[in-house]
SELUMVO-483919 format. One record per residue (C-alpha): x, y, z; residue in three letters; chain; residue number from 1. Coordinates in Angstrom, 1 decimal. Each point is the difference from the previous one (the first is absolute). Layout:
residues N
      X      Y      Z code unit pos
      X      Y      Z  Ala    A NUM
...
END
This chain:
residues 428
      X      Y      Z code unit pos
   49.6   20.4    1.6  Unk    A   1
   -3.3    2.3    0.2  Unk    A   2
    1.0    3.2    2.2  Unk    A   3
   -2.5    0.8    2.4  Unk    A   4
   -1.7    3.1   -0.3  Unk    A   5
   -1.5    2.7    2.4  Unk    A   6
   -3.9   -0.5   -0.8  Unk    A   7
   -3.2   -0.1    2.1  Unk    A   8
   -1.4   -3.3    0.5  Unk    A   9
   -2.8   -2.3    1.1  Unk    A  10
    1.0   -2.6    2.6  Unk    A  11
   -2.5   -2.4    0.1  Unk    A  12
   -3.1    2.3   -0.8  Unk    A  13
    1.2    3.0    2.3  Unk    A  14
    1.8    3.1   -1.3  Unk    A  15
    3.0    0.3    1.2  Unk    A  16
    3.0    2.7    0.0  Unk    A  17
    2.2    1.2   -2.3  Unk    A  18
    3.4   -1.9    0.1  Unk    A  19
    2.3   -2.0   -1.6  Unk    A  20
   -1.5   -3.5   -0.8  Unk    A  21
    0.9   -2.9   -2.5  Unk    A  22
   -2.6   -1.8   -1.6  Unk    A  23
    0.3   -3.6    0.9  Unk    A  24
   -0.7   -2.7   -3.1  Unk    A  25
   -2.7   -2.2    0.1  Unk    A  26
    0.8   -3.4    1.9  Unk    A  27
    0.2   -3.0   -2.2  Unk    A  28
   -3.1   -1.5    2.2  Unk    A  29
   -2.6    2.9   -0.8  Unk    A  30
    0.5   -1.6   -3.9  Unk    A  31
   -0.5   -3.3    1.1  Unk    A  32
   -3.1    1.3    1.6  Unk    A  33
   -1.4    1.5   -2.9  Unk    A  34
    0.2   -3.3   -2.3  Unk    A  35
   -2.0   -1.5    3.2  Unk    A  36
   -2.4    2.6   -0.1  Unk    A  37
   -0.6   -0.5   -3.6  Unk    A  38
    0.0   -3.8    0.0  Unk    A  39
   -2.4    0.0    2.8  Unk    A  40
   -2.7    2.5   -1.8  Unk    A  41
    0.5   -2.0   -3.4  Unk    A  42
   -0.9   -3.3    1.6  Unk    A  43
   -2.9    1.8    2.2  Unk    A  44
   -2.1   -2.2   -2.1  Unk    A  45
   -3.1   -1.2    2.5  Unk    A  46
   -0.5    3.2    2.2  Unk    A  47
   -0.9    2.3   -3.2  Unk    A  48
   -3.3   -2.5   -0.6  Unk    A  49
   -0.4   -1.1    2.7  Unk    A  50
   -4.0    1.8   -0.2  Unk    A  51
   -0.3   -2.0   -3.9  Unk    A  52
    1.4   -3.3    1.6  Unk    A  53
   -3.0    0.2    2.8  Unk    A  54
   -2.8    1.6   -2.0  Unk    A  55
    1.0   -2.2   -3.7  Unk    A  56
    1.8   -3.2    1.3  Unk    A  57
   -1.3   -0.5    3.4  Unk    A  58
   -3.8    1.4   -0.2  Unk    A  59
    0.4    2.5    2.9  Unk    A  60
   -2.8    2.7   -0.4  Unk    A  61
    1.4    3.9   -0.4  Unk    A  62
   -1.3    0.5    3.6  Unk    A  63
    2.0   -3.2    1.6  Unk    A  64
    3.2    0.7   -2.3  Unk    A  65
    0.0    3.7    1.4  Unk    A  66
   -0.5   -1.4    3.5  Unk    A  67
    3.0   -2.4   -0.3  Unk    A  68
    2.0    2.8   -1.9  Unk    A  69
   -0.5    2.2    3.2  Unk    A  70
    0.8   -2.8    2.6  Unk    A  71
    2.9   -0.9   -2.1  Unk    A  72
    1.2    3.2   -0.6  Unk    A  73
   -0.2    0.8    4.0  Unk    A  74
    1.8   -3.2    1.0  Unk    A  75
    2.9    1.2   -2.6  Unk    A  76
   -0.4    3.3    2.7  Unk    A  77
    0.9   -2.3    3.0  Unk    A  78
    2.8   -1.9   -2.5  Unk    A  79
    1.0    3.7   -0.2  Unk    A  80
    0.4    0.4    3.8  Unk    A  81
    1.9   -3.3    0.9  Unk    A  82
    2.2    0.3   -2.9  Unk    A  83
    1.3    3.5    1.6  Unk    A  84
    0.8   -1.7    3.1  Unk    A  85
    1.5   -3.5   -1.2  Unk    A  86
    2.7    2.3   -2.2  Unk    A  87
    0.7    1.9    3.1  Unk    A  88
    0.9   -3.1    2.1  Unk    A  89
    0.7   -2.9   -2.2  Unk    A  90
    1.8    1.9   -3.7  Unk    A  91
   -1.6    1.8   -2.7  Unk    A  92
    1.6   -2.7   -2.3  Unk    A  93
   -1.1   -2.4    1.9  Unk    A  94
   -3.3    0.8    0.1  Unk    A  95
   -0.3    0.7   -3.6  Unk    A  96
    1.4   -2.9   -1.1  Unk    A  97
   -2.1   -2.0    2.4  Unk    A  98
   -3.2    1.3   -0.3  Unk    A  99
    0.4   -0.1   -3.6  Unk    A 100
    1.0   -3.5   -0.5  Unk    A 101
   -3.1   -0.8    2.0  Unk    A 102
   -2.0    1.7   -2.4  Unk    A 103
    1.7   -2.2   -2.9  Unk    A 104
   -1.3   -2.9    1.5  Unk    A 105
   -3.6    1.3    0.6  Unk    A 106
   -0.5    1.3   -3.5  Unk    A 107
    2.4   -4.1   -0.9  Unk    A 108
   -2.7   -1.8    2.1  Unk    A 109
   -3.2    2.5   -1.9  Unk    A 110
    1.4   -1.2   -3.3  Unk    A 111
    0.0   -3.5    0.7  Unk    A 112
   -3.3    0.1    1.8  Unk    A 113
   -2.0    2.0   -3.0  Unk    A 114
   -3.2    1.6    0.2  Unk    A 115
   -0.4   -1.6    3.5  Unk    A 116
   -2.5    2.2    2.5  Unk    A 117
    2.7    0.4    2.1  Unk    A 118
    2.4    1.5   -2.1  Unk    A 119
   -0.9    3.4    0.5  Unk    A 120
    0.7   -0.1    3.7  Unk    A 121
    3.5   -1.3   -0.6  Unk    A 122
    0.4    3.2   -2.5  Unk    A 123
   -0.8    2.2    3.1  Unk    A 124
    2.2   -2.0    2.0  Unk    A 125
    2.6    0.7   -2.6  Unk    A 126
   -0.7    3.8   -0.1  Unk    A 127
    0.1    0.2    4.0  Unk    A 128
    3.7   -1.5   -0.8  Unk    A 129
    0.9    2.3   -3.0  Unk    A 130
   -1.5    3.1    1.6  Unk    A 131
    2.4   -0.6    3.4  Unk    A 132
    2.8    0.4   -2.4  Unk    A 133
   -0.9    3.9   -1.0  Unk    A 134
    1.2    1.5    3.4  Unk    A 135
    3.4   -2.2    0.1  Unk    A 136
    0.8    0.7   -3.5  Unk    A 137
   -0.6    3.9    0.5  Unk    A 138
    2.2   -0.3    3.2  Unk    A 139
    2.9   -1.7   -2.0  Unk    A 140
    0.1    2.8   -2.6  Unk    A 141
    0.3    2.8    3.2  Unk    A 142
    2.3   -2.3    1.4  Unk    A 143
    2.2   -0.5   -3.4  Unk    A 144
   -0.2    3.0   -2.0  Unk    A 145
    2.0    3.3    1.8  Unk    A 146
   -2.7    2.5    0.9  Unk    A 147
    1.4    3.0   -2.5  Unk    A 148
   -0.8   -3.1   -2.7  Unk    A 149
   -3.7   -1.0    1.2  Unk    A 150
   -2.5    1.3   -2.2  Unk    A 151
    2.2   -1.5   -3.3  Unk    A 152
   -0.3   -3.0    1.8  Unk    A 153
   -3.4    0.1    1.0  Unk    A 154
   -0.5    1.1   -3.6  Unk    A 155
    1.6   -2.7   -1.9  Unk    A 156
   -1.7   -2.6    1.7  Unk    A 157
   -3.4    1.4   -0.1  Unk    A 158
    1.2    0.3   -3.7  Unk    A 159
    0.4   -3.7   -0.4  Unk    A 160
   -2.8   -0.9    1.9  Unk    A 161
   -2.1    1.7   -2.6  Unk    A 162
    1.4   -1.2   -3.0  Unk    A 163
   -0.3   -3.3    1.4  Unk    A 164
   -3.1    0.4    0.7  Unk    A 165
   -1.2    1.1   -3.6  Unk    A 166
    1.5   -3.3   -1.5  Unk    A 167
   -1.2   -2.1    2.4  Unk    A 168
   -4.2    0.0   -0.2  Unk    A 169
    0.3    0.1   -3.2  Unk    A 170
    1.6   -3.6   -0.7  Unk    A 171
   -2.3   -1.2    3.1  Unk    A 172
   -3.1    1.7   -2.4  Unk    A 173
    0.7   -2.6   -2.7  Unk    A 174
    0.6   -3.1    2.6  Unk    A 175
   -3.1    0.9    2.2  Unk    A 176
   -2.5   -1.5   -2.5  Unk    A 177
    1.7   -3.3   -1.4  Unk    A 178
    3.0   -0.7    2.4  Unk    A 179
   -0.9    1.4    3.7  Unk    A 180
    2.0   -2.2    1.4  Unk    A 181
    3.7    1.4   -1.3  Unk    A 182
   -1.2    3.6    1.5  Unk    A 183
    0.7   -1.6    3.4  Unk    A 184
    3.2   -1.9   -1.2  Unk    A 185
    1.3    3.4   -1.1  Unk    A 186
   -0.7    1.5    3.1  Unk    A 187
    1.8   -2.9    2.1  Unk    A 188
    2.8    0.1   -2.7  Unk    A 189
    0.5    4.2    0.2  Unk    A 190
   -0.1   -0.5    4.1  Unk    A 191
    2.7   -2.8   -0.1  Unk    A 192
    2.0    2.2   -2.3  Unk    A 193
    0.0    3.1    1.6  Unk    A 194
    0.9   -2.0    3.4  Unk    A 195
    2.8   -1.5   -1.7  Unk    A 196
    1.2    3.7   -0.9  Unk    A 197
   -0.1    1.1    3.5  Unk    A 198
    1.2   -3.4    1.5  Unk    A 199
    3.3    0.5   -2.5  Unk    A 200
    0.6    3.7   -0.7  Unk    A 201
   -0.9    1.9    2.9  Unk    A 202
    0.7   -0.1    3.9  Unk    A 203
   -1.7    0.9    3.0  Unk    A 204
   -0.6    3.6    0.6  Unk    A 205
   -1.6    0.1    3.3  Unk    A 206
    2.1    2.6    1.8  Unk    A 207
    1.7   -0.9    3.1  Unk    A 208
   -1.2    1.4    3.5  Unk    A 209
    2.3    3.0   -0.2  Unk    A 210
   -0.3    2.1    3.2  Unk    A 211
   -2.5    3.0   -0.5  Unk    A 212
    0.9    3.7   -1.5  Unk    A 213
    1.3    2.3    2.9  Unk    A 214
   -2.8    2.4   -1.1  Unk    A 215
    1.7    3.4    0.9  Unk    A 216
    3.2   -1.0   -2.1  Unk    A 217
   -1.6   -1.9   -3.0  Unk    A 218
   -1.4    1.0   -2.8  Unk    A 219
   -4.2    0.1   -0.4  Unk    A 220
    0.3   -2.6   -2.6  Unk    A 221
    2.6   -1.8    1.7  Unk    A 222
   -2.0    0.2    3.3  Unk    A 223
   -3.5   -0.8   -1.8  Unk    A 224
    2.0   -3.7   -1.5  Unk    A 225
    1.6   -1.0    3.1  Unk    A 226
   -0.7   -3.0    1.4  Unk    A 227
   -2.0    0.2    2.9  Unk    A 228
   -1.0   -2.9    2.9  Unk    A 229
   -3.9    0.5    0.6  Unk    A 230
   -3.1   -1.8   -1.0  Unk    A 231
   -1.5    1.0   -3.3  Unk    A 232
   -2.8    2.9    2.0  Unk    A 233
    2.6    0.9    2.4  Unk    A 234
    2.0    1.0   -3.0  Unk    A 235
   -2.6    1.5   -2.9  Unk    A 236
   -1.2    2.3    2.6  Unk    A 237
    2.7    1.7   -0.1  Unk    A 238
   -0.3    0.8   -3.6  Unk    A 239
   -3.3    1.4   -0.5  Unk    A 240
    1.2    1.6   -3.5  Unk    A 241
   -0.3   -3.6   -1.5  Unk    A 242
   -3.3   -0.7    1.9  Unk    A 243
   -1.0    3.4   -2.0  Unk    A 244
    1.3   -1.4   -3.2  Unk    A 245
   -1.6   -3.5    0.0  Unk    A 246
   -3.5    1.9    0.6  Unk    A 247
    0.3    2.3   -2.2  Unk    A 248
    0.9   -2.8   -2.4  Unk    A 249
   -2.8   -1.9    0.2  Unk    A 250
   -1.1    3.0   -1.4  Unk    A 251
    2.0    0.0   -3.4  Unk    A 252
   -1.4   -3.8   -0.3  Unk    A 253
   -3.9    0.9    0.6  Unk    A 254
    0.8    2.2   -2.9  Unk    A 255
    2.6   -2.4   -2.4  Unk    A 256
   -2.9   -3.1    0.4  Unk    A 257
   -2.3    2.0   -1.7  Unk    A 258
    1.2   -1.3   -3.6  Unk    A 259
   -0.5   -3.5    1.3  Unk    A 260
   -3.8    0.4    1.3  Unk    A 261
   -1.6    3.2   -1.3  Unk    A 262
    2.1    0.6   -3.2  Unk    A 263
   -1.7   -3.2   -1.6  Unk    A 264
   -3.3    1.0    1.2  Unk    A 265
    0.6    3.5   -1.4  Unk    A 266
    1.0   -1.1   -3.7  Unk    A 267
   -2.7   -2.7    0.2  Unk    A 268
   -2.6    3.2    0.1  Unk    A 269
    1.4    2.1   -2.2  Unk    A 270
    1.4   -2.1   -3.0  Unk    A 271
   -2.3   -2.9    0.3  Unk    A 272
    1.1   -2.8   -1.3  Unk    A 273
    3.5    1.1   -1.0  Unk    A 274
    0.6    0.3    3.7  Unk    A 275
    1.9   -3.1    0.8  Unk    A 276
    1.9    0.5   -3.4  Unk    A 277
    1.1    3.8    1.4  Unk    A 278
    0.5   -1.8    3.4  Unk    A 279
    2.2   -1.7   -1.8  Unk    A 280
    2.2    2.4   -1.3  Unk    A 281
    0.0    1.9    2.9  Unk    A 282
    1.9   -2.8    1.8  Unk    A 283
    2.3   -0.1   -3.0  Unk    A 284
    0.5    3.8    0.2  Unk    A 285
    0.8   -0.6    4.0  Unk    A 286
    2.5   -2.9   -0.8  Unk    A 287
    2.0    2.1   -2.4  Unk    A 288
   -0.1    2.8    1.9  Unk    A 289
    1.6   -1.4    2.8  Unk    A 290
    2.9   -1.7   -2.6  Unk    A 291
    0.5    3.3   -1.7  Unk    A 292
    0.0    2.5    2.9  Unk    A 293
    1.0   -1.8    3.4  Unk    A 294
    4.2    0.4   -1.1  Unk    A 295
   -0.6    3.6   -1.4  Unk    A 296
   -2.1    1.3    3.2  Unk    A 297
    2.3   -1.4    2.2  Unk    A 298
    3.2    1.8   -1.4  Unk    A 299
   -1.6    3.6   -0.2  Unk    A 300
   -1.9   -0.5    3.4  Unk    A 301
    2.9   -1.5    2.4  Unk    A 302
    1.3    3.5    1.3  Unk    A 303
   -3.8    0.5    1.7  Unk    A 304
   -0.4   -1.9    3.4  Unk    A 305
   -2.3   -2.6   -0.7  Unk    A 306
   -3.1    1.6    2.2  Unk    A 307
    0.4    3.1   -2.7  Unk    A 308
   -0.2   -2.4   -2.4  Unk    A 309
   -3.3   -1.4    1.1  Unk    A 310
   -1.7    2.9   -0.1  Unk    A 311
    0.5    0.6   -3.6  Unk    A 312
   -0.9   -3.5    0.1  Unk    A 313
   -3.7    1.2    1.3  Unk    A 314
   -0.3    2.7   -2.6  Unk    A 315
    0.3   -2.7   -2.6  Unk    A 316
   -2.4   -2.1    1.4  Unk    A 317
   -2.6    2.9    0.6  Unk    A 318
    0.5    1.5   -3.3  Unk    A 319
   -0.2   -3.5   -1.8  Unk    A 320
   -2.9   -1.3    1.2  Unk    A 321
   -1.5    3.3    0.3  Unk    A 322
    0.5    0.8   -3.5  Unk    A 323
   -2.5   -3.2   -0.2  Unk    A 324
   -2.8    2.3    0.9  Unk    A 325
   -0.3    1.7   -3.4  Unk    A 326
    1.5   -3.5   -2.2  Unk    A 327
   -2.1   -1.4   -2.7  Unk    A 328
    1.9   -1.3   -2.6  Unk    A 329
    3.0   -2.7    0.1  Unk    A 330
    2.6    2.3   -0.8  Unk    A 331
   -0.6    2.4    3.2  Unk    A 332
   -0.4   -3.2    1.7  Unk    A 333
    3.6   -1.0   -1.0  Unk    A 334
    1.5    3.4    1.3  Unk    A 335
   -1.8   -0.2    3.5  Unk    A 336
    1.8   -3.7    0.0  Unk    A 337
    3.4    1.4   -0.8  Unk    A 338
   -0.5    3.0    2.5  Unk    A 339
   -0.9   -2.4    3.4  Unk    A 340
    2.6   -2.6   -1.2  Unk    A 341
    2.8    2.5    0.6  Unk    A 342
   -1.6    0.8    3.6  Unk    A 343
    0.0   -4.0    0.0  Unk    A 344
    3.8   -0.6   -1.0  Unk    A 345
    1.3    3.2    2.5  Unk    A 346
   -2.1   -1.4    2.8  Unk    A 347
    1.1   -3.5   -0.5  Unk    A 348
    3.6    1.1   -0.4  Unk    A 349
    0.1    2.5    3.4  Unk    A 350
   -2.1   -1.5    2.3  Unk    A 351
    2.3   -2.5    1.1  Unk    A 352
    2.6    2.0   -0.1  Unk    A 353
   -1.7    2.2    2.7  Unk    A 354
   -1.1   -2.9    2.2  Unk    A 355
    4.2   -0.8   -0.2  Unk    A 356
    1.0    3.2    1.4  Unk    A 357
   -2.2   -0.3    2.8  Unk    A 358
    0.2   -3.7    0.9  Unk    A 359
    2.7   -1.5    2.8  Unk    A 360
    2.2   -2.6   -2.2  Unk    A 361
   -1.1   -2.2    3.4  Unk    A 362
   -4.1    0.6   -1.3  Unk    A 363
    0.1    0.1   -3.6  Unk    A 364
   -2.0   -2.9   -0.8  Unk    A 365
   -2.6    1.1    2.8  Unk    A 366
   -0.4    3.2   -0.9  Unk    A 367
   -0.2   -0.8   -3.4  Unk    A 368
   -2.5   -2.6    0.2  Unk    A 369
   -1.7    3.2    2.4  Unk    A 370
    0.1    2.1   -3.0  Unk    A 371
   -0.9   -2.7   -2.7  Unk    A 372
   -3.8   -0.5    2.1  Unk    A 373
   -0.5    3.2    1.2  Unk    A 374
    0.0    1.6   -3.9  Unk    A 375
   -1.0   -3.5   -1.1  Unk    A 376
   -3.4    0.6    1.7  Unk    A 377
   -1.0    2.9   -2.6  Unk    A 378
    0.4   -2.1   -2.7  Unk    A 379
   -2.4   -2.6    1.7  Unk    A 380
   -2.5    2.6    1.1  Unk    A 381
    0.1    2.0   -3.5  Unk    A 382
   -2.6   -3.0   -1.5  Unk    A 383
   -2.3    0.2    2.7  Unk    A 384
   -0.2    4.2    0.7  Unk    A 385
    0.2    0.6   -3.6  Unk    A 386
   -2.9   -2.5   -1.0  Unk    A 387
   -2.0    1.6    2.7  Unk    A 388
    0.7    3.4   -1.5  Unk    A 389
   -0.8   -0.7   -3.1  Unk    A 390
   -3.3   -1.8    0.8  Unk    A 391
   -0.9    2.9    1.2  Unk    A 392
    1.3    2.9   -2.5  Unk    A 393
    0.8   -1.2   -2.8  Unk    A 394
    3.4   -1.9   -1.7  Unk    A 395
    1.4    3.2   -1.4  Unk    A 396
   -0.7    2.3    3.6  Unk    A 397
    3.1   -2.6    1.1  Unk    A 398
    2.7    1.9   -1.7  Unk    A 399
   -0.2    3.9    1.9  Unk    A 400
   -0.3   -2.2    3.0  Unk    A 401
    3.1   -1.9   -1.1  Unk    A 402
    1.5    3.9   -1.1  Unk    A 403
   -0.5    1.2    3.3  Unk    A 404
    0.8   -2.7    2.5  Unk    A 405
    3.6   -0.1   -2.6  Unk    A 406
    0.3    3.9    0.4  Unk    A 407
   -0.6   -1.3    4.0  Unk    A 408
    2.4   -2.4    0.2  Unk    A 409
    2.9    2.1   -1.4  Unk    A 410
   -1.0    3.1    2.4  Unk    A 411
    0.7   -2.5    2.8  Unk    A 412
    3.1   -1.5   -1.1  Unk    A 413
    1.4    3.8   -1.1  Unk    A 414
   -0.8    0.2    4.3  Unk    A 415
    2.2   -3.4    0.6  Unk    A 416
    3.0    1.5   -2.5  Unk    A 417
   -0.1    3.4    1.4  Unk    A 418
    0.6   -1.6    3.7  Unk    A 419
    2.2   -2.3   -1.2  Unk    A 420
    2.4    2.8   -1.8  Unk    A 421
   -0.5    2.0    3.3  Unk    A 422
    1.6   -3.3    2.0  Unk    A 423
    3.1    0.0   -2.1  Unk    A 424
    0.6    3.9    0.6  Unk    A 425
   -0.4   -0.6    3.4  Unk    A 426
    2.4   -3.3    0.1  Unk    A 427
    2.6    1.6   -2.2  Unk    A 428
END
């Protein structure tokens, strides 16, 4: 039997003490999770192309696709919101496996209707109910994994999740052009699937309504999980420190979307018509990036409290797409991708983590459904501020805007970990 050792850990994102702790194992049901994680992004067949499947196969002008990408994208923002609430009240397994196996049958009913005009508003019916699922399935691994254990957890699913995801569009590539119609039976069959996983392997988390932390005996991180009785307000505003966090991380995502909108605007000028090839490979060098690094990162990063770890998070992304400023040749290209992907893979991985530690057990879902808009909402703007910006200065003026509002973003999130750290000195 492991002896426990006298170390300084992180409970749930927060430094805590010195003192004799035993690292708990991994529960069987965060494993279980990860093979849904990765099933799910390997039959994320539709969503991928869903612009090609309006534009190609459905004769949608660029202007009305990237109207209904923006409505649809926005509704999955509401699915976002209810989903936080349902897990709350009715199960995180529940909801997952219901929302998802409604989803089966909307992308079932697609595949037997075809190239129907009114297909593609029973895909965004289907993302409303695949989106919901993101805030119960973030709550289940809080509720699951024990909080010393968190960011490996966190980690290993985002892990999956990406190396789901880079087997997935590419077997959708070749059925997109000859056999459409088995992109939306392999999305139904992945759903059903990964419902039948949860349905079999892995019981309700929600946490019981345990009576609230006596907050001059309990612990900060303790007092910070209990369960607490109010409405969702009543309750957040008593933790303006996550408020903080969600703002400032719609700031990380204004910056991250730029390698969706003005990265492939940006290679277009300067290589021409080896742009979308570099594009290309850029993705590629994301994918295995994330593969390569997410385990490694994880393991040399877990003694930091995860809002430390987010603000070497920022440096990444400030000096990666910074760096962009002076590119002009695929290989420097290449390194700028591998230096934001690690700001990607330690944001994704401590994020959560952070929203955990701060979230009643009685709220997760809410407040992560809270958190999942709120930084959502840079990633929606980026397109719109950044194609403004551009208009106006030039493609490559983007990336010391993108340098500095990174170096910004990690100045306010060093503010959120120094008050945080100041909290636990106080508590303990």
């Amino acid at each position: 039997m492991q002896k426990a050792k006298t170390v300084s850990r992180s409970r749930g994102g927060m430094r805590i003490p010195r003192r004799r702790l035993r690292r708990a194992p991994l529960p069987g049901a965060i494993y279980i999770l990860f093979f849904v994680r990765l099933i799910n992004a390997m039959g994320n067949f539709v969503f991928p192309f869903m612009t090609m499947l309006l534009t190609v196969k459905l004769g949608y002008s660029k202007t009305a696709a990237g109207t209904f990408m923006t409505v649809m994208s926005f509704l999955g923002g509401l699915g976002i919101l209810a989903g936080g609430k349902i897990s709350d009240s009715f199960g995180r397994k529940r909801t997952i496996i219901t929302v998802q196996l409604t989803a089966s049958i909307l992308f079932g009913i697609c595949a037997f209707m075809g190239l129907d005009p009114i297909v593609p508003f029973i895909i965004a019916l289907a993302n409303i109910m695949t989106q919901s699922s993101l805030p119960a399935f973030n709550a289940m691994i809080a509720d699951i994994a024990p909080p010393e254990r968190r960011k490996e957890a966190f980690a290993l699913l985002y892990w999956g999740n990406n190396i789901g995801f880079s087997i997935g569009p590419i077997m959708a590539g070749y059925l997109f052009n000859t056999h459409t119609a088995y992109m939306f039976y392999g999305n139904m069959i992945a759903l059903a699937v990964v419902s039948f996983l949860l349905g079999f392997f892995v019981k309700e988390s929600l946490p019981g309504r345990e009576q609230p932390a006596n907050h001059k005996t309990a612990s900060l991180a303790a007092t910070e999980e209990a369960a607490e009785t109010g409405g969702f307000f009543q309750v957040l505003k008593k933790r303006p420190i996550l408020i903080s966090f969600s703002l400032v991380m719609l700031l990380y995502n204004f910056v991250y979307a730029q390698h969706q909108f003005s990265l492939p605007l940006f290679l277009n000028e300067i290589l021409g018509n080896a742009g979308p090839k570099t594009y290309g490979m850029v993705m590629t060098t994301n994918g295995l990036t994330v593969v390569a690094c997410t385990i490694f990162l994880t393991l040399i990063l877990r003694r930091f409290s995860a809002s430390s770890n987010m603000v070497l998070a920022a440096i990444f992304y400030a000096a990666g797409f910074g760096m962009l400023t002076f590119c002009n040749s695929t290989f420097a290209i290449i390194v700028s991708t591998i230096i934001w992907t690690i700001g990607e893979v330690i944001s994704a991985t401590n994020c959560q983590v952070f929203v955990a530690a701060h979230a009643p057990m009685s709220h997760r879902g809410r407040f992560n459904s809270m958190f999942s808009f709120v930084s959502g909402l840079g990633t929606a703007l980026s397109p719109i501020v950044s194609g403004a910006y551009i208009q106006r200065m030039g493609v490559r003026a983007i990336w010391p805007a993108s340098f500095s509002l990174g170096l910004m973003a990690g100045f306010f999130m060093g503010i959120i970990s120094i008050a945080e750290r100041r909290r636990v000195r106080i508590a303990a």
